[in-house]
mmCIF file of the N, C-alpha and C atoms, coordinates in Angstrom:
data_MODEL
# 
_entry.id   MODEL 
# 
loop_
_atom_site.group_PDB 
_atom_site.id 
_atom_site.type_symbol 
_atom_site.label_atom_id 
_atom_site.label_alt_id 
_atom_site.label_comp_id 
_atom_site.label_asym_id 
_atom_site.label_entity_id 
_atom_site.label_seq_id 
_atom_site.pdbx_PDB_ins_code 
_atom_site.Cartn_x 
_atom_site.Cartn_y 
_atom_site.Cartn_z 
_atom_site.occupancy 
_atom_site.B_iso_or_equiv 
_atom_site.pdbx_formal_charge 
_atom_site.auth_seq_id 
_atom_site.auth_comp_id 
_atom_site.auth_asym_id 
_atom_site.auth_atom_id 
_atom_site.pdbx_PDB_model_num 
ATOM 1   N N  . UNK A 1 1  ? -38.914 -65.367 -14.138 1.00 0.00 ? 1  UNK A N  1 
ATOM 2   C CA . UNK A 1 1  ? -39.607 -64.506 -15.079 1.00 0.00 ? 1  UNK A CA 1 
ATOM 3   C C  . UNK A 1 1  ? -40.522 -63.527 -14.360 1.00 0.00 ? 1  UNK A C  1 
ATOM 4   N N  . UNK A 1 2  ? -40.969 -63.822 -13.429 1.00 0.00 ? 2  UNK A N  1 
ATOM 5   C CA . UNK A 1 2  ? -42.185 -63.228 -12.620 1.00 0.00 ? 2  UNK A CA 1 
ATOM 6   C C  . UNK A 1 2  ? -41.219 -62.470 -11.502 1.00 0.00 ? 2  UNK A C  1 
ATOM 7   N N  . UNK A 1 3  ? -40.386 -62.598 -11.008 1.00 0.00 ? 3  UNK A N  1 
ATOM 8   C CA . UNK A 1 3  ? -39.413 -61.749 -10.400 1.00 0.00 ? 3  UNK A CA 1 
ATOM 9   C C  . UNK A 1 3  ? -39.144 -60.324 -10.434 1.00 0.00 ? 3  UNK A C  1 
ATOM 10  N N  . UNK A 1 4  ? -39.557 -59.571 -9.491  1.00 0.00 ? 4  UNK A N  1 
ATOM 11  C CA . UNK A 1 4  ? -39.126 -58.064 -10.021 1.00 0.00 ? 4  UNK A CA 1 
ATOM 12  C C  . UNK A 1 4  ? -37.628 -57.701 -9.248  1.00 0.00 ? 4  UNK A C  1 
ATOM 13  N N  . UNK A 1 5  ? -36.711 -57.105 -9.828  1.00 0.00 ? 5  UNK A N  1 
ATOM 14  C CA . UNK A 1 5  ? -35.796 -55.965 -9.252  1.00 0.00 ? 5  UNK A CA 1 
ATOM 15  C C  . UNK A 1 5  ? -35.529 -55.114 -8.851  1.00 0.00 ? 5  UNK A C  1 
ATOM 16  N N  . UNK A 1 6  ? -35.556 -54.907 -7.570  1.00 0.00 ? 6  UNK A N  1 
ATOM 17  C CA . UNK A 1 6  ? -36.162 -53.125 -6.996  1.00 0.00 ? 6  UNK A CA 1 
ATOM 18  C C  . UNK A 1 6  ? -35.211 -52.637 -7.586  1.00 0.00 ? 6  UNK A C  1 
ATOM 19  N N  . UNK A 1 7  ? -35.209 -51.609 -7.680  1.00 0.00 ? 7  UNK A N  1 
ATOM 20  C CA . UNK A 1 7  ? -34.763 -49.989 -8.045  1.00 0.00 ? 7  UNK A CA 1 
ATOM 21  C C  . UNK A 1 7  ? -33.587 -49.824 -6.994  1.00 0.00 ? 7  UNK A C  1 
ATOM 22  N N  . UNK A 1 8  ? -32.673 -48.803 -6.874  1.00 0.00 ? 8  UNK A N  1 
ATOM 23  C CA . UNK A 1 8  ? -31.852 -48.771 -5.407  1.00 0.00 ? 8  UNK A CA 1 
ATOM 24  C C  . UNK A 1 8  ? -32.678 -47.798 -4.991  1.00 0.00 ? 8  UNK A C  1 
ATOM 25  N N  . UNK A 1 9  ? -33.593 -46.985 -5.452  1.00 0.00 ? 9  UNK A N  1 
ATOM 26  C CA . UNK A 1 9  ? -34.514 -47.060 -4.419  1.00 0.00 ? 9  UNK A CA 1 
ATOM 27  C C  . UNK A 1 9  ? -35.233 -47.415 -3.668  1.00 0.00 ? 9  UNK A C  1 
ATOM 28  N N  . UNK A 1 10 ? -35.445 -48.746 -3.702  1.00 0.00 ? 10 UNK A N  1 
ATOM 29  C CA . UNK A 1 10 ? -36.487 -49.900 -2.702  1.00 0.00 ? 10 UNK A CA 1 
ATOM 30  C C  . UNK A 1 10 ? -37.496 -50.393 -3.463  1.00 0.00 ? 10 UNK A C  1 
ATOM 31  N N  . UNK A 1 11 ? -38.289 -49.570 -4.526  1.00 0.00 ? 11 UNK A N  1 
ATOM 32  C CA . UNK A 1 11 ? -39.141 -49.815 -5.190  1.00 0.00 ? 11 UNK A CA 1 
ATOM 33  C C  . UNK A 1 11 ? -39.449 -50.143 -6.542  1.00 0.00 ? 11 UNK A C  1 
ATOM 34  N N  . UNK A 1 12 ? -39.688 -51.163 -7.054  1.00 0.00 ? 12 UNK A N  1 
ATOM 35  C CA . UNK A 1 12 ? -39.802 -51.761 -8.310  1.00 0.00 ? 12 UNK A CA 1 
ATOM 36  C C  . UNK A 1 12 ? -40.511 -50.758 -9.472  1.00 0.00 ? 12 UNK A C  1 
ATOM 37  N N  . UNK A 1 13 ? -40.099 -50.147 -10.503 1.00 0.00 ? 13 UNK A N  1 
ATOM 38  C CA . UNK A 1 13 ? -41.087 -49.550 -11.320 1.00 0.00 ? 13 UNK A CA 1 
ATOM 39  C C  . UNK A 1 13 ? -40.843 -50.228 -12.556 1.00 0.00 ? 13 UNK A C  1 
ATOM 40  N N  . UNK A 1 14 ? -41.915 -50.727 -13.219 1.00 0.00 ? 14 UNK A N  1 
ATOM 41  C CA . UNK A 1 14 ? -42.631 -50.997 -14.194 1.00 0.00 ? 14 UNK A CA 1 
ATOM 42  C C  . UNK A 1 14 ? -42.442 -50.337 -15.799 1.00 0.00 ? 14 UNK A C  1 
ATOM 43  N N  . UNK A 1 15 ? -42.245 -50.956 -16.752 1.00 0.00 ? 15 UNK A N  1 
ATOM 44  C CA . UNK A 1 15 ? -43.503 -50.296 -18.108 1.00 0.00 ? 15 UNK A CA 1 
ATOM 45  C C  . UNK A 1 15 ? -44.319 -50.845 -18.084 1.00 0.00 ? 15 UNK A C  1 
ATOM 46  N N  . UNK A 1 16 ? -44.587 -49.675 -19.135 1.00 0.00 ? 16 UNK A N  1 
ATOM 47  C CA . UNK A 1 16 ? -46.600 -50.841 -19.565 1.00 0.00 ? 16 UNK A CA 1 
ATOM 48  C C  . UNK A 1 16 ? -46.289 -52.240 -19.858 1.00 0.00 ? 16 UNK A C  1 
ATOM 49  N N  . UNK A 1 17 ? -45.187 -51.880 -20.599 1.00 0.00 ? 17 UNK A N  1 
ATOM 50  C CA . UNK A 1 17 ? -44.649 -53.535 -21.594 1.00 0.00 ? 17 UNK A CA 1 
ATOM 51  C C  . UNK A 1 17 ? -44.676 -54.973 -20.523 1.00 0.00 ? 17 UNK A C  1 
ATOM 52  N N  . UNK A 1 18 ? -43.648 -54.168 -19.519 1.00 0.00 ? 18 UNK A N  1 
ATOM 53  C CA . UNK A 1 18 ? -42.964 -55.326 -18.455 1.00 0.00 ? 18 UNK A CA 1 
ATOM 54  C C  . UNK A 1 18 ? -44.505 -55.888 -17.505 1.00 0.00 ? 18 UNK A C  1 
ATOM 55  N N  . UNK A 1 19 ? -45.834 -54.885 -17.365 1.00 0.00 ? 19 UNK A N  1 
ATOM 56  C CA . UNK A 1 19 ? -46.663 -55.261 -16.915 1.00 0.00 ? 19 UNK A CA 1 
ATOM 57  C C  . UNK A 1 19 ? -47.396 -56.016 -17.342 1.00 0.00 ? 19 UNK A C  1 
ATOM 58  N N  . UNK A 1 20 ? -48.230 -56.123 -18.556 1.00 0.00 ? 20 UNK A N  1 
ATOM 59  C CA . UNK A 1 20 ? -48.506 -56.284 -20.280 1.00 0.00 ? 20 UNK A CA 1 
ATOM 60  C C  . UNK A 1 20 ? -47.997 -58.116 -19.841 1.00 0.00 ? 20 UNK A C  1 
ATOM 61  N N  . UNK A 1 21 ? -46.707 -58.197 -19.927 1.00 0.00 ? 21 UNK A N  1 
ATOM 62  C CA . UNK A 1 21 ? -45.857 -59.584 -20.147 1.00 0.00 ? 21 UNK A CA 1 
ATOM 63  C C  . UNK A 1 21 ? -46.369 -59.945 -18.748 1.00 0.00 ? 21 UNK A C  1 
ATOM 64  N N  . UNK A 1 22 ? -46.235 -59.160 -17.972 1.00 0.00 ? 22 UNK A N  1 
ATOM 65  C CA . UNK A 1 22 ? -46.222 -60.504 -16.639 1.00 0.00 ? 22 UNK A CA 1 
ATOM 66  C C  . UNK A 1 22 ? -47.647 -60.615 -16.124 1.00 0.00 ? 22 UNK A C  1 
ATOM 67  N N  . UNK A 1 23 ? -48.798 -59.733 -16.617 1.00 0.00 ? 23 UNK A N  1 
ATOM 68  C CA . UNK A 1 23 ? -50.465 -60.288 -16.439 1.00 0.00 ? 23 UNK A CA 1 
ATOM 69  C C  . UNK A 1 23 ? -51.037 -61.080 -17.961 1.00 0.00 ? 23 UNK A C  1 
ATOM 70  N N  . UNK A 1 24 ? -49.884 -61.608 -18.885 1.00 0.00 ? 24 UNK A N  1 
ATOM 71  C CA . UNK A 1 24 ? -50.156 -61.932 -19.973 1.00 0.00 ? 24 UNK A CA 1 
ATOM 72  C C  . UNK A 1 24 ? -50.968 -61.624 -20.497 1.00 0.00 ? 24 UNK A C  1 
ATOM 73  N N  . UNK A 1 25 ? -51.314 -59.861 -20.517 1.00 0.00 ? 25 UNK A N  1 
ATOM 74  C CA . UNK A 1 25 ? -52.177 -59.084 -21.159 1.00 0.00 ? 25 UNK A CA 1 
ATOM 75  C C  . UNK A 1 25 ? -51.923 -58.460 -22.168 1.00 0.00 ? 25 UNK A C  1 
ATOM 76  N N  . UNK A 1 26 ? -52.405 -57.640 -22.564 1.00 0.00 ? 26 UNK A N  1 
ATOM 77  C CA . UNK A 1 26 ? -51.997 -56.266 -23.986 1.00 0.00 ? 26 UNK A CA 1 
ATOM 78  C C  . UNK A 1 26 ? -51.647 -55.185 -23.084 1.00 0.00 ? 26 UNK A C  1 
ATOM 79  N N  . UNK A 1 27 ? -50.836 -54.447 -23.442 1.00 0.00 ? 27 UNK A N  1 
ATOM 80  C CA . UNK A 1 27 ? -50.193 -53.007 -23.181 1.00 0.00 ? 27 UNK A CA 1 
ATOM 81  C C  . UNK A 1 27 ? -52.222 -52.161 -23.006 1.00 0.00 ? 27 UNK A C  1 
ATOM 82  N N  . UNK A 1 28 ? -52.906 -52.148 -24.331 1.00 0.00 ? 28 UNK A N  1 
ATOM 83  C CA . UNK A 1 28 ? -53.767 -51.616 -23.953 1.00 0.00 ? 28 UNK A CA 1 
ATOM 84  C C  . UNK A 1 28 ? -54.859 -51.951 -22.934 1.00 0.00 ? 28 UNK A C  1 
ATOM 85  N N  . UNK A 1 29 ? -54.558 -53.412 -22.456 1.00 0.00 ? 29 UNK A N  1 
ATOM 86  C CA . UNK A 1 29 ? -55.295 -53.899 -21.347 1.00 0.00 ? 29 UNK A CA 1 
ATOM 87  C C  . UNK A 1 29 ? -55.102 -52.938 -19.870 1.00 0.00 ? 29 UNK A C  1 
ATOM 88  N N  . UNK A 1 30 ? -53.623 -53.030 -19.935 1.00 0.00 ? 30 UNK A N  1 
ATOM 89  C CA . UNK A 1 30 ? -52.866 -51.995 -18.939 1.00 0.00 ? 30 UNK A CA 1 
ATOM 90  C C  . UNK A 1 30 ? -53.485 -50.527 -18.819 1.00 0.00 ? 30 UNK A C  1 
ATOM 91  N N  . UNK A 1 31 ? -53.197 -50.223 -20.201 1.00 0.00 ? 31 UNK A N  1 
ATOM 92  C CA . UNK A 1 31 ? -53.466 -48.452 -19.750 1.00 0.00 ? 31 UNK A CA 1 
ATOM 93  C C  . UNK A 1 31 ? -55.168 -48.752 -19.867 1.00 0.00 ? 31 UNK A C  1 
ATOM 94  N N  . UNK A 1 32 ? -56.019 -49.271 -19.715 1.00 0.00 ? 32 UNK A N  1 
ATOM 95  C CA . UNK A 1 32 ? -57.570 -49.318 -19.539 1.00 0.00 ? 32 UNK A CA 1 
ATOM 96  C C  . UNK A 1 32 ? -57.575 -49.913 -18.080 1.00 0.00 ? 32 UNK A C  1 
ATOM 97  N N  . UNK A 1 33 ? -56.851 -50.274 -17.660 1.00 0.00 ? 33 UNK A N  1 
ATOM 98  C CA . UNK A 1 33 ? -56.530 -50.601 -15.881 1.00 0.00 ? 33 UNK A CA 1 
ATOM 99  C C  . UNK A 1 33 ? -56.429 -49.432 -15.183 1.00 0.00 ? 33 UNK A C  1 
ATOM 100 N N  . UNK A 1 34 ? -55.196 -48.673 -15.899 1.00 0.00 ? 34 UNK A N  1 
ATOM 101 C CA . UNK A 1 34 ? -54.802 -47.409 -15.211 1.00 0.00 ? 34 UNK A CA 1 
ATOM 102 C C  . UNK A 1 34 ? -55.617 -46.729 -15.243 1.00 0.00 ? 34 UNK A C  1 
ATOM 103 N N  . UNK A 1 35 ? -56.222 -46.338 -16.790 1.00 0.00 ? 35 UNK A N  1 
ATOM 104 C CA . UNK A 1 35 ? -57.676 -45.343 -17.026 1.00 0.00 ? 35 UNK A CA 1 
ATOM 105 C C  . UNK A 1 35 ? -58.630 -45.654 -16.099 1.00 0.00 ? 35 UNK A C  1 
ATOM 106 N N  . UNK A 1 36 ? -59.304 -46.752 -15.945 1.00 0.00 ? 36 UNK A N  1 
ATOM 107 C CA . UNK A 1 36 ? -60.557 -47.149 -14.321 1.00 0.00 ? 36 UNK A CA 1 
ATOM 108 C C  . UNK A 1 36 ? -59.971 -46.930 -13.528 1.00 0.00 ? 36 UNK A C  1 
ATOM 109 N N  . UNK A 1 37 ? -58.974 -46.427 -12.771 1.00 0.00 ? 37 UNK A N  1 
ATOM 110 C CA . UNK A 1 37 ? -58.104 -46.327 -11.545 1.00 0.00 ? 37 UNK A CA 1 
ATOM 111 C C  . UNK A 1 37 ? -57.978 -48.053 -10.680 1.00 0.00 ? 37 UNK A C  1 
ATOM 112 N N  . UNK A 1 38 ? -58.084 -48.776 -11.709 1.00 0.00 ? 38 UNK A N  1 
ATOM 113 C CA . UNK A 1 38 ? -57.712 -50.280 -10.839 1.00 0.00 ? 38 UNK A CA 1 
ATOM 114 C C  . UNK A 1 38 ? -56.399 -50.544 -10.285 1.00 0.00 ? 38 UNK A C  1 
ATOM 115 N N  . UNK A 1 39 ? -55.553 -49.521 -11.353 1.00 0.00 ? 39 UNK A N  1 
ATOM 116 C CA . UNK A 1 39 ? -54.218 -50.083 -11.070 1.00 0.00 ? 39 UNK A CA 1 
ATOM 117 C C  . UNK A 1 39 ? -53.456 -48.593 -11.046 1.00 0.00 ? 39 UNK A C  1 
ATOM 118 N N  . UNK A 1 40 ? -52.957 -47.892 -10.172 1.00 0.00 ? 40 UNK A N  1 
ATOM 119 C CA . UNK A 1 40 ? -52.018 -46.916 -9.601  1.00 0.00 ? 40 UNK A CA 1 
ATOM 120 C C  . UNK A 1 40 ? -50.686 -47.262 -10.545 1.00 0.00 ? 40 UNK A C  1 
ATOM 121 N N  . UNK A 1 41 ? -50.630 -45.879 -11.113 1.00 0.00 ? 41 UNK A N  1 
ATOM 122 C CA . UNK A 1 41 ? -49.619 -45.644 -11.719 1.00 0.00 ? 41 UNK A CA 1 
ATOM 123 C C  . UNK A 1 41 ? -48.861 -44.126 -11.962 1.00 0.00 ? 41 UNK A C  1 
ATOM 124 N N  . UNK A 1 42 ? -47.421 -43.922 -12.269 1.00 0.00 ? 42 UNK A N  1 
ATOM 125 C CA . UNK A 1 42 ? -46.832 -42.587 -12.098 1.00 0.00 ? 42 UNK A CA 1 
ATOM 126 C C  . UNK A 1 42 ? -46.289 -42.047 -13.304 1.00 0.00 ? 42 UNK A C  1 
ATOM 127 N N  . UNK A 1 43 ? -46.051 -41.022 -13.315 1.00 0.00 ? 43 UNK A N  1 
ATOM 128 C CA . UNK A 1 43 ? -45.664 -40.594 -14.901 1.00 0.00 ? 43 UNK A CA 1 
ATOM 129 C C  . UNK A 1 43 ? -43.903 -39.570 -14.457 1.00 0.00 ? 43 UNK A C  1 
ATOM 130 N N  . UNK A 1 44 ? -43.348 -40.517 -14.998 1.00 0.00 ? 44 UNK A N  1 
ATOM 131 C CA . UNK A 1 44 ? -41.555 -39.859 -14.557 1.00 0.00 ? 44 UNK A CA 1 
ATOM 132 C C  . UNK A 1 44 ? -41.068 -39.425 -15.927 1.00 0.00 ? 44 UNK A C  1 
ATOM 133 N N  . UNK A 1 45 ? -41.009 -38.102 -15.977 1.00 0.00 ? 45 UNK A N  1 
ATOM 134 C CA . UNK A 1 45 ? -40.576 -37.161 -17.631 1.00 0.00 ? 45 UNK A CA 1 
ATOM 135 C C  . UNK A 1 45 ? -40.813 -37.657 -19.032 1.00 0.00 ? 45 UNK A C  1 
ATOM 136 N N  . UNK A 1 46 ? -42.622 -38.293 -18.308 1.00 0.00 ? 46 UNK A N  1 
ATOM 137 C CA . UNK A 1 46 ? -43.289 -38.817 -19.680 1.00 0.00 ? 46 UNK A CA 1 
ATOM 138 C C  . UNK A 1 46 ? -43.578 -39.934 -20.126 1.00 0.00 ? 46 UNK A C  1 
ATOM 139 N N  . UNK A 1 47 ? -42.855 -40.708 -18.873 1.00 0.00 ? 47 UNK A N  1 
ATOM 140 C CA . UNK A 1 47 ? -42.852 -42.006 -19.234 1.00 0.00 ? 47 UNK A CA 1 
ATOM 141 C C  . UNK A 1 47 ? -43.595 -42.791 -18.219 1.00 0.00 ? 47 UNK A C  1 
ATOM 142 N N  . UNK A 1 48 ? -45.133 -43.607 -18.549 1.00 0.00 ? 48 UNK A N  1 
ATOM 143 C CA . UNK A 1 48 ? -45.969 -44.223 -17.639 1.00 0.00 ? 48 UNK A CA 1 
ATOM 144 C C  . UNK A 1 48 ? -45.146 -45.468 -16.796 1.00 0.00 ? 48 UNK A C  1 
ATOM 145 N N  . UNK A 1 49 ? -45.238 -45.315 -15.425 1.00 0.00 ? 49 UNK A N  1 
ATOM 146 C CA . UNK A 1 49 ? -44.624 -46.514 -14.857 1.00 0.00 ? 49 UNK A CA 1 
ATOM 147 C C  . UNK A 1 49 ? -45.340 -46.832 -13.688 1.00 0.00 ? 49 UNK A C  1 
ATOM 148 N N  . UNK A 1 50 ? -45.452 -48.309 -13.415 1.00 0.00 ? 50 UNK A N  1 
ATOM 149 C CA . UNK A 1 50 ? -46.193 -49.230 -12.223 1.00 0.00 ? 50 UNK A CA 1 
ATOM 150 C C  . UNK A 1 50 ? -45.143 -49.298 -10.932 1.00 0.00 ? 50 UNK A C  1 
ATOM 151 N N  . UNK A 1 51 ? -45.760 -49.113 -9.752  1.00 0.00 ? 51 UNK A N  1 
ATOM 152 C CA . UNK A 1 51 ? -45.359 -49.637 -9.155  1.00 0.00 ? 51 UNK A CA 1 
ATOM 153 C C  . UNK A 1 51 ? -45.147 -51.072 -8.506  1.00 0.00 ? 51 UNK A C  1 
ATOM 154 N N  . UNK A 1 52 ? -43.906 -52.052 -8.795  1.00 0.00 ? 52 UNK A N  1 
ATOM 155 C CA . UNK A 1 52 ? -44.538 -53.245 -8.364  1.00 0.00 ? 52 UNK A CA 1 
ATOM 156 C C  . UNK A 1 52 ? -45.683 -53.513 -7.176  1.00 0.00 ? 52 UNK A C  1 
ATOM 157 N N  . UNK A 1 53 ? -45.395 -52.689 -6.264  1.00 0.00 ? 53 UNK A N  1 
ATOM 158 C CA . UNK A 1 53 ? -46.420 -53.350 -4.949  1.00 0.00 ? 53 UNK A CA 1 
ATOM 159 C C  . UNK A 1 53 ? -47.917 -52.826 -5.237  1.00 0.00 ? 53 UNK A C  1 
ATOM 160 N N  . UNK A 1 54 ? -47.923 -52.059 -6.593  1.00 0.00 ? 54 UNK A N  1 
ATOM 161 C CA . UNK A 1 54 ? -49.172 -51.719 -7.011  1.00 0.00 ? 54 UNK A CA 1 
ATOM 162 C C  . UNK A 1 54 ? -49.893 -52.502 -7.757  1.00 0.00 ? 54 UNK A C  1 
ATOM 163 N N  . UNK A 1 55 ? -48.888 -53.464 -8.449  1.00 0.00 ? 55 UNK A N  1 
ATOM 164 C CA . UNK A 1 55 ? -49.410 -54.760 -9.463  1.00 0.00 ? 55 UNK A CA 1 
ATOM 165 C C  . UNK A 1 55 ? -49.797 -55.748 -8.778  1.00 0.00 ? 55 UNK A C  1 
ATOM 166 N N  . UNK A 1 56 ? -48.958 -55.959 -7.325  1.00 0.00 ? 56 UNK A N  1 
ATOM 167 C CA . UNK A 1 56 ? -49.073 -56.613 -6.708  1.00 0.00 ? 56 UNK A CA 1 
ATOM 168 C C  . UNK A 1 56 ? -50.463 -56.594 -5.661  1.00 0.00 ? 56 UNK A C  1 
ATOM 169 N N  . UNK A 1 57 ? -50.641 -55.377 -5.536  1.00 0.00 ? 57 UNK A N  1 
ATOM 170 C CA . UNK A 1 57 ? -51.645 -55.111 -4.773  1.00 0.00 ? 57 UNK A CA 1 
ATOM 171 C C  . UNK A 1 57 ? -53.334 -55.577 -5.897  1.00 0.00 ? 57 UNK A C  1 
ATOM 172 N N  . UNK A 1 58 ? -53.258 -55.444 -7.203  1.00 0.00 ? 58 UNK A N  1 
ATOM 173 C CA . UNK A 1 58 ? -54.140 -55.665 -8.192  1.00 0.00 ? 58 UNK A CA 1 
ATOM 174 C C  . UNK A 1 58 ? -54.268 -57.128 -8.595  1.00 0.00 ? 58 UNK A C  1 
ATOM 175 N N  . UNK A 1 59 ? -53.062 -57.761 -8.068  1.00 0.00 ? 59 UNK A N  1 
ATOM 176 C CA . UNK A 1 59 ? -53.316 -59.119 -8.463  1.00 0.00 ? 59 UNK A CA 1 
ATOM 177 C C  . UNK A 1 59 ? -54.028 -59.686 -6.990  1.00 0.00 ? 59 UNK A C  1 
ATOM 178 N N  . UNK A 1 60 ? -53.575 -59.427 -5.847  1.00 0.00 ? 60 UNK A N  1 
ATOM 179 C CA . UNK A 1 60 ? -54.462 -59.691 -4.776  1.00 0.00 ? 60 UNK A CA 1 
ATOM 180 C C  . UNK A 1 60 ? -55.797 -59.577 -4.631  1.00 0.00 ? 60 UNK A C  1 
ATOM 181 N N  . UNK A 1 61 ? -55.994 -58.130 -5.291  1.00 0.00 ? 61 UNK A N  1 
ATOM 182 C CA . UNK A 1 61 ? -57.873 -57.719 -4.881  1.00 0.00 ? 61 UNK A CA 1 
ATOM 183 C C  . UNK A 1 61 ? -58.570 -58.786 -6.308  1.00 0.00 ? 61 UNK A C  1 
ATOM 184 N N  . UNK A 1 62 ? -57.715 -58.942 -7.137  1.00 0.00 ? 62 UNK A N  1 
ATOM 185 C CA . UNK A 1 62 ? -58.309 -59.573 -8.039  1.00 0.00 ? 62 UNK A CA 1 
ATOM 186 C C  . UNK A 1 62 ? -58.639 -61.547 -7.794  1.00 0.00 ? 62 UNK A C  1 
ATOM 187 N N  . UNK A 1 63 ? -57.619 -61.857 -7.274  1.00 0.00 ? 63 UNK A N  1 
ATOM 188 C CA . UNK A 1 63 ? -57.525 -63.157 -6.653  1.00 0.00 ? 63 UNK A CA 1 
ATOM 189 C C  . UNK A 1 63 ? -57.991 -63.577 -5.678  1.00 0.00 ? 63 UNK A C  1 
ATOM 190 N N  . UNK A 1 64 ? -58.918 -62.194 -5.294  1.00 0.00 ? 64 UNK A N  1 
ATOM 191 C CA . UNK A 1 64 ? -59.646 -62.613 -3.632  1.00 0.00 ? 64 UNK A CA 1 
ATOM 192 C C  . UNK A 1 64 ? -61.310 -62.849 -3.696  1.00 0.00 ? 64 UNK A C  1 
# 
């Protein structure tokens, strides 16, 4: 469940949703992450997306 799938580009991207589910948070928990700049995120033709090693990087500073 906690497993991500890179991209064939190398890099895992995210929705809010798929982030949301795997910090067993709210979608609006997420975009108030992104809004404080805690959590790095990209916008591809409109559509907000995480980078995994960016979630990953947020669950570290947070767990330390």
């Amino acid at each position: 469940m906690n497993n991500f799938t890179p991209n064939p580009v190398g890099e895992g991207l995210l929705r809010i949703r798929e982030v949301a589910n795997y910090l067993r948070s709210s979608e609006k928990t997420v975009r108030r992450l992104i809004i404080d700049g805690k959590l790095r995120s990209v916008k591809v033709r409109g559509l907000r997306l995480v980078r995994a090693s960016d979630l990953h990087a947020l669950i570290e500073t947070s767990s330390a």
